[in-house]
N, C-alpha and C positions, 0 to 999 in steps of 0.2 A: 504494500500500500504506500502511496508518493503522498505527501502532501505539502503543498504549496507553503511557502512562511506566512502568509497571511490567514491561510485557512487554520493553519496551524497554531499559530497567536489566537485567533479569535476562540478555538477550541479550548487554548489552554484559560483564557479569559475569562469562557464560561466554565471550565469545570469550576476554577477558583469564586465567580459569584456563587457556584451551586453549594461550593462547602461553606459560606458565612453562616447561613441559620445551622449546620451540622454542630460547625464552631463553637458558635452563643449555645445552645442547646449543650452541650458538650461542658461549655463553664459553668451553664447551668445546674447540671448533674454534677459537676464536682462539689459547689457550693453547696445543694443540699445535702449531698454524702456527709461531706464534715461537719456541718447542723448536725446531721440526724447521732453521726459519732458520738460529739461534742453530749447529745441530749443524753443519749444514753451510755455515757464514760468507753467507749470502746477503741481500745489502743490497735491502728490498723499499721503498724509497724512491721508483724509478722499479718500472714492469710488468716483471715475472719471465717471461724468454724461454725455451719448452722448453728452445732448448739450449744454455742456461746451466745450466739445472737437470740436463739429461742429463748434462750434461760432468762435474757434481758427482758422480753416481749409479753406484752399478757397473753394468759392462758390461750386465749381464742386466736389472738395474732401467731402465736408460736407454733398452734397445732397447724396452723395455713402454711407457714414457712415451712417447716417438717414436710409437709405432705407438698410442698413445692421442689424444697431439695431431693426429695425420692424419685420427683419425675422427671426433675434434670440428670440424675445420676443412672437412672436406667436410659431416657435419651443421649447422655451421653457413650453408654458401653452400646446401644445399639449402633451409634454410628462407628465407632471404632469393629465393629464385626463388619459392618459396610465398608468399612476404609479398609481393611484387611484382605475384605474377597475382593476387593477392585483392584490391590497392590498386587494381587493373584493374578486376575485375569490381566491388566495392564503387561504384567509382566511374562505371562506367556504370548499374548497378543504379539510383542515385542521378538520375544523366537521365533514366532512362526514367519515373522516379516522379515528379518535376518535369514533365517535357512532358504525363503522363495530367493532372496538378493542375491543369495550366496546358490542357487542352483542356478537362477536365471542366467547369472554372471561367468559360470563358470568355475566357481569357489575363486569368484574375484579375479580369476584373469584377463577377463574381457569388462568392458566400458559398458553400463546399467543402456544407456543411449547412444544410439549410433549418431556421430554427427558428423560423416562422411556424405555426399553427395555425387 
């Protein structure tokens, strides 16, 4: 893909408008984070364990949180079984395209394209 310096500039121009609200949005969430810390004394110097965070939270808020961390940690190890059979199939995908190279070729003696005339 070719792109022109102008076309180019203007693309780069608009991604950079597109990230300002990401930005603001973005300091925004830090700000509250450290409110919410600050509210309830939680030192984020090391990794904040649900249930330390439950423990702070009332009963009702903590069981939400609990049962929220259970479904990111199972969505988490599902996609890790995903990413595992993909890293599988990618990577025989990859032999099989190598061995056709390497028969087509000649075990590489010969040029993939001919560009004699």
């Amino acid at each position: 893909i070719h792109f022109h310096d102008d076309s180019l500039a203007a693309n780069l121009e608009r991604q950079r408008q597109l990230m300002k609200p990401i930005e603001s949005l973005e300091r925004e969430w830090t700000t509250v984070s450290h409110e919410f810390s600050r509210e309830l004394r939680l030192d984020f110097s090391e990794p904040l364990r649900l249930s330390v965070l439950a423990s702070r939270l009332p009963e009702r808020d903590a069981v939400q949180v609990s049962a929220y961390g259970k479904q990111l940690r199972s969505a988490v190890e599902k996609i890790l079984v995903v990413n595992g059979q993909n890293k599988m199939l990618l990577e025989n995908s990859m032999r099989f395209v190598q061995q056709k190279i390497r028969i087509i070729t000649d075990d590489y003696s010969r040029q993939l394209i001919d560009t004699t005339m």
